[in-house]
Backbone as a printed PyTorch tensor [residue, N CA C, xyz], in Angstrom:
tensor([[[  0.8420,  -1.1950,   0.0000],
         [  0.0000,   0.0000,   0.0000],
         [  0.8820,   1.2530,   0.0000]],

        [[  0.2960,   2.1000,  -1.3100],
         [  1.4800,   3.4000,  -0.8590],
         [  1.1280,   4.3950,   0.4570]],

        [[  1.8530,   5.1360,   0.9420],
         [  1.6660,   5.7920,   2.1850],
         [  0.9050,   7.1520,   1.6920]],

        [[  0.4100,   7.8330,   2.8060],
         [ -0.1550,   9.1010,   2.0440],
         [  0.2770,   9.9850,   1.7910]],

        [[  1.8220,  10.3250,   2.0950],
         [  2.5630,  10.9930,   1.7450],
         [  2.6130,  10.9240,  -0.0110]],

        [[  2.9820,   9.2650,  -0.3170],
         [  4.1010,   9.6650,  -1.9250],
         [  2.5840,   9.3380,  -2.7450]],

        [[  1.0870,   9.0460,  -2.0040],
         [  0.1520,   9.2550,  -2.9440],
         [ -0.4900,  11.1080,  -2.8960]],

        [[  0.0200,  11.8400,  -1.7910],
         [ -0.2360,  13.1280,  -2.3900],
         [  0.6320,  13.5350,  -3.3870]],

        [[  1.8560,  13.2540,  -3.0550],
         [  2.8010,  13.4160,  -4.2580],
         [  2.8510,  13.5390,  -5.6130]],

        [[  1.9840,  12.0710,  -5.4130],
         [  1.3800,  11.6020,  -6.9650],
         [  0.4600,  12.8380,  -7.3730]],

        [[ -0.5970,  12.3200,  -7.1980],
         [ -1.4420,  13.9780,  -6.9440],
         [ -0.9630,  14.8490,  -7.2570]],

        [[ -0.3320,  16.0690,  -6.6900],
         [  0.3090,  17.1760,  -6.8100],
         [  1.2130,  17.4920,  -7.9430]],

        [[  1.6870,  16.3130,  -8.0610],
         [  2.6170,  16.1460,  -9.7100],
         [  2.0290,  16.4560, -11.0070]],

        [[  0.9850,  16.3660, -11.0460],
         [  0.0400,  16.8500, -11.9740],
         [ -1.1420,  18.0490, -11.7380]],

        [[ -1.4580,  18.8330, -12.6870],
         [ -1.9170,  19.5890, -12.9160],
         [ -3.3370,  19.3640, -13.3440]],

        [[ -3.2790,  18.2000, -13.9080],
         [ -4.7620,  17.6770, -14.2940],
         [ -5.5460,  16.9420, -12.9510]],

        [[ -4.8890,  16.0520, -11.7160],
         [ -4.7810,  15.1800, -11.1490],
         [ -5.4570,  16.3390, -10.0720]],

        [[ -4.8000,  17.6870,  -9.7280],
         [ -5.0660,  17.9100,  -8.9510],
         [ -6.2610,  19.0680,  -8.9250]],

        [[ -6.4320,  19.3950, -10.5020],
         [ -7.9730,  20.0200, -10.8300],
         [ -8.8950,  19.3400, -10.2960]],

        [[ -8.9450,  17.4690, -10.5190],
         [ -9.9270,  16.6260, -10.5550],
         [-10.5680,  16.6050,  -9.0360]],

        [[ -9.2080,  16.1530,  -8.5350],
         [ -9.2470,  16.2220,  -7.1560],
         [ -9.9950,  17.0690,  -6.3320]],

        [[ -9.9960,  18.3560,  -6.5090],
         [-10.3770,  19.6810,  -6.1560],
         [-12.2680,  19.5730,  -6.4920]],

        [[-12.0220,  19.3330,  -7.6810],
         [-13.5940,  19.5290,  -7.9710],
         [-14.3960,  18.2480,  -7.6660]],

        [[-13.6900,  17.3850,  -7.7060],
         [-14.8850,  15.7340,  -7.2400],
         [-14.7910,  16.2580,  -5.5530]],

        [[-13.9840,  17.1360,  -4.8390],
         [-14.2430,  17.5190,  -3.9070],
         [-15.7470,  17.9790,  -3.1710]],

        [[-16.3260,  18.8520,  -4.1420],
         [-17.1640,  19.3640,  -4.0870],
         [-18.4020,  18.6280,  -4.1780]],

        [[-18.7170,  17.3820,  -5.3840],
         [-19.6320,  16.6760,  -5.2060],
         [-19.1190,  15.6720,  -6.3420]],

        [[-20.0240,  14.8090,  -6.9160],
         [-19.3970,  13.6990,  -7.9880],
         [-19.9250,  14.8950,  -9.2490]],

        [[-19.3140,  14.0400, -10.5540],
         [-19.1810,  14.5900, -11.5360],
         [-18.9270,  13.5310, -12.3390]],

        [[-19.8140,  13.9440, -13.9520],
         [-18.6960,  13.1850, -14.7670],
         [-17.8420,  13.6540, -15.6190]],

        [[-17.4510,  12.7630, -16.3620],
         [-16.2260,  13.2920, -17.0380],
         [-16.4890,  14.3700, -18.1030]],

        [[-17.4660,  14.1550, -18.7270],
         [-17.8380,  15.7830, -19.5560],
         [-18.2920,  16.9980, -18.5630]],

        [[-18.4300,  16.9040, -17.3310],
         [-18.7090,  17.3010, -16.3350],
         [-17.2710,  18.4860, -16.5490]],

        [[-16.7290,  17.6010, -15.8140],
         [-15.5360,  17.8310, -15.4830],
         [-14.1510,  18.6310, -16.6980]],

        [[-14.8670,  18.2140, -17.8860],
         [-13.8530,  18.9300, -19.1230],
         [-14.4630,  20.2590, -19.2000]],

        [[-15.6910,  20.4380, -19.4080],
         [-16.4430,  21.6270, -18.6750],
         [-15.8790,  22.8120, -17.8950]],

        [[-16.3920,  22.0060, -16.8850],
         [-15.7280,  23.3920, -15.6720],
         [-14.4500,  23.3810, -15.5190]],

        [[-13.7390,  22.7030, -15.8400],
         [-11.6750,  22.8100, -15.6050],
         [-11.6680,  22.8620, -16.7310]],

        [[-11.9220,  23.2680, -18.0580],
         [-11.6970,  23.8800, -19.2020],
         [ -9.8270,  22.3570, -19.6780]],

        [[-10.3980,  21.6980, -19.4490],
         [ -8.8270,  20.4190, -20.0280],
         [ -9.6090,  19.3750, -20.8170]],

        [[ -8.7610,  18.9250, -21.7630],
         [ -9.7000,  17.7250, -22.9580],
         [ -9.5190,  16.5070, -21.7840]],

        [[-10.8110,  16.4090, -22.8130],
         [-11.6220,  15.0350, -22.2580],
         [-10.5470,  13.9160, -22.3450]],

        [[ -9.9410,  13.9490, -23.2550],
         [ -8.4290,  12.7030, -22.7890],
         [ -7.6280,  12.4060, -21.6970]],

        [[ -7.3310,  14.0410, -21.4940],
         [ -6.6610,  14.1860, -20.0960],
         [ -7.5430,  13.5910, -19.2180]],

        [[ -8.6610,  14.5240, -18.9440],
         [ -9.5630,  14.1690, -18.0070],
         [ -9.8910,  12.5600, -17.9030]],

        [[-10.0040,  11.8110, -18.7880],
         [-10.2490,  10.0670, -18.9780],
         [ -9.0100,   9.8500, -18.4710]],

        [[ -7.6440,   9.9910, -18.6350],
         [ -6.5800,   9.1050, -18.3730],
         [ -6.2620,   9.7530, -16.8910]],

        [[ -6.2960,  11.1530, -16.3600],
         [ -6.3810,  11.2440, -15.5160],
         [ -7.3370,  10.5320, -14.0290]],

        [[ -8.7590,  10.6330, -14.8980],
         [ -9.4710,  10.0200, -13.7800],
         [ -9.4630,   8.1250, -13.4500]],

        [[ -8.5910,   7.4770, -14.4610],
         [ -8.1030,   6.1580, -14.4970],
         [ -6.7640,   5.9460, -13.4800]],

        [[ -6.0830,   6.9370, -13.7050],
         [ -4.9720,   6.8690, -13.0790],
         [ -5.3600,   7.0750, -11.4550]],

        [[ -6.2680,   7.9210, -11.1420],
         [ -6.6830,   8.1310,  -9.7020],
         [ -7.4340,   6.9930,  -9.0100]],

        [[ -8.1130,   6.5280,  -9.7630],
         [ -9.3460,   5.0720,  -9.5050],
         [ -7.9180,   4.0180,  -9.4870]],

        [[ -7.2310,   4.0900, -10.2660],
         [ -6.1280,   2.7730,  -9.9930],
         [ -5.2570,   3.0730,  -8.6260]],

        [[ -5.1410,   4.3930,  -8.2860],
         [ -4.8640,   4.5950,  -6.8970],
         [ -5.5150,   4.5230,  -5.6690]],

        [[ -6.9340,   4.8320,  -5.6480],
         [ -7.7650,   4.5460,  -4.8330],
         [ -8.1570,   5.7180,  -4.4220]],

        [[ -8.3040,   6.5270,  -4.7480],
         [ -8.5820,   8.0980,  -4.5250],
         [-10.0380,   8.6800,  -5.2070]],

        [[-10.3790,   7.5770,  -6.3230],
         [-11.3750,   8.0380,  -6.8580],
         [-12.2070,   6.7040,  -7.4910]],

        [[-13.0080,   6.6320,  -7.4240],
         [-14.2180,   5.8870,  -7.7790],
         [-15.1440,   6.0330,  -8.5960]],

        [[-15.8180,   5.2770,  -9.6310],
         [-16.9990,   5.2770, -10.3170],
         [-18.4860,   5.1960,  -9.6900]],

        [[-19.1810,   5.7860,  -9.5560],
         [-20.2260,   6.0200,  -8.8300],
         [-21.2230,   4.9280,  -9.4160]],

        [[-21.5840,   4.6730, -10.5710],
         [-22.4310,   4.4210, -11.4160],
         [-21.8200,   3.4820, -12.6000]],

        [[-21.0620,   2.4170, -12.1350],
         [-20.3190,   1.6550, -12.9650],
         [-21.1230,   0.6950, -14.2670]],

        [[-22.4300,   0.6030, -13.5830],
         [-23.3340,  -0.7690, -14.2580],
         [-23.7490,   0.2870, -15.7630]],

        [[-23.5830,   2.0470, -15.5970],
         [-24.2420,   3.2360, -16.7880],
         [-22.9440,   3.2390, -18.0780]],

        [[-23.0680,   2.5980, -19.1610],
         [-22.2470,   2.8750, -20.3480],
         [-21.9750,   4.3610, -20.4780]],

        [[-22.9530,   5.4270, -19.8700],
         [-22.6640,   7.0230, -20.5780],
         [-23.1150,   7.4630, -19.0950]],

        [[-23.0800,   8.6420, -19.1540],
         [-23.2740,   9.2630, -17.8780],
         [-22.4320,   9.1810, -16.4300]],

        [[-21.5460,   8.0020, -16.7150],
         [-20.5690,   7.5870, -15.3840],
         [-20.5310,   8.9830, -14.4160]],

        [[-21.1150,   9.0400, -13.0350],
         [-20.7070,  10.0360, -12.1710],
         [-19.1160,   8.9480, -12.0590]],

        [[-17.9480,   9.9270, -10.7630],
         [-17.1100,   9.9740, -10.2710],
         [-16.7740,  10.7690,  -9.5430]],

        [[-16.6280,   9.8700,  -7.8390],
         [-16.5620,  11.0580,  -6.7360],
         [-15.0760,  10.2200,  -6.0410]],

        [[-15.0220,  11.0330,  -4.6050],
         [-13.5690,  10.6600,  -4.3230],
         [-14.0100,   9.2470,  -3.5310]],

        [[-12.9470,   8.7230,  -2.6120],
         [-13.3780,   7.5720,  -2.1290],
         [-13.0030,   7.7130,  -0.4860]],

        [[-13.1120,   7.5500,   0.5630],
         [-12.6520,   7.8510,   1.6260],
         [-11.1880,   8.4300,   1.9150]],

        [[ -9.8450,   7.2890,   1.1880],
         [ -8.9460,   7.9060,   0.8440],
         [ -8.6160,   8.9090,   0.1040]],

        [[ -9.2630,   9.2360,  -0.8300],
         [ -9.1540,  10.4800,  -1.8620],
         [ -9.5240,  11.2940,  -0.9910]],

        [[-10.8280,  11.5560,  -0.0510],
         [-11.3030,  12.2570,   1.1860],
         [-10.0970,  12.7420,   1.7000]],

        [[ -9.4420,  12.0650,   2.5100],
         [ -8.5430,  11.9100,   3.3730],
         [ -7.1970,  12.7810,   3.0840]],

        [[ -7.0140,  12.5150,   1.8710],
         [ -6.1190,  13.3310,   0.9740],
         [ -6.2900,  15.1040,   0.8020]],

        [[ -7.8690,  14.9410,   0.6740],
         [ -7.8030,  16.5950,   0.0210],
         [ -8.0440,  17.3760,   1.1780]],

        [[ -8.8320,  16.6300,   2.2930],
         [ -8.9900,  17.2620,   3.7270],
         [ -8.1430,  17.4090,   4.9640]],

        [[ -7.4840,  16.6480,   4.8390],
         [ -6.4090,  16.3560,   6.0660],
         [ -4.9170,  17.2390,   5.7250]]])
């Protein structure tokens, strides 16, 4: 398990990573959601929000929906942006 140190790290290293972060803060979203209001392509935003879910920071809300996928943080992602 990484520690929460070198997973803020991770985080912070990016610019896209830590838009996402910020705004799934606020409530879930999806990914056109999210290219939207942080004005970044939807690529970023997809490989970004993969890379966070493979960390454990972020979650699919609505996994069983082909379109519409919300995505909010996950206790650890919590933990991260609050602490």
């Amino acid at each position: 398990m990484v520690n929460k140190w070198e997973l803020k790290g991770y985080i912070l290293a990016s610019r896209y990573r830590v838009a996402i972060m910020q705004a799934l803060s606020k409530e879930p979203k999806t990914p056109k959601e999210l290219e939207k209001e942080l004005n970044i392509k939807f690529s970023h935003i997809s490989r970004a929000l993969k890379e966070l879910s493979d960390k454990g920071v972020v979650e699919c809300l609505t996994p069983a929906l082909h379109k519409q996928k919300y995505y909010g943080l996950t206790k650890q992602g919590k933990k991260i942006i609050f602490d």
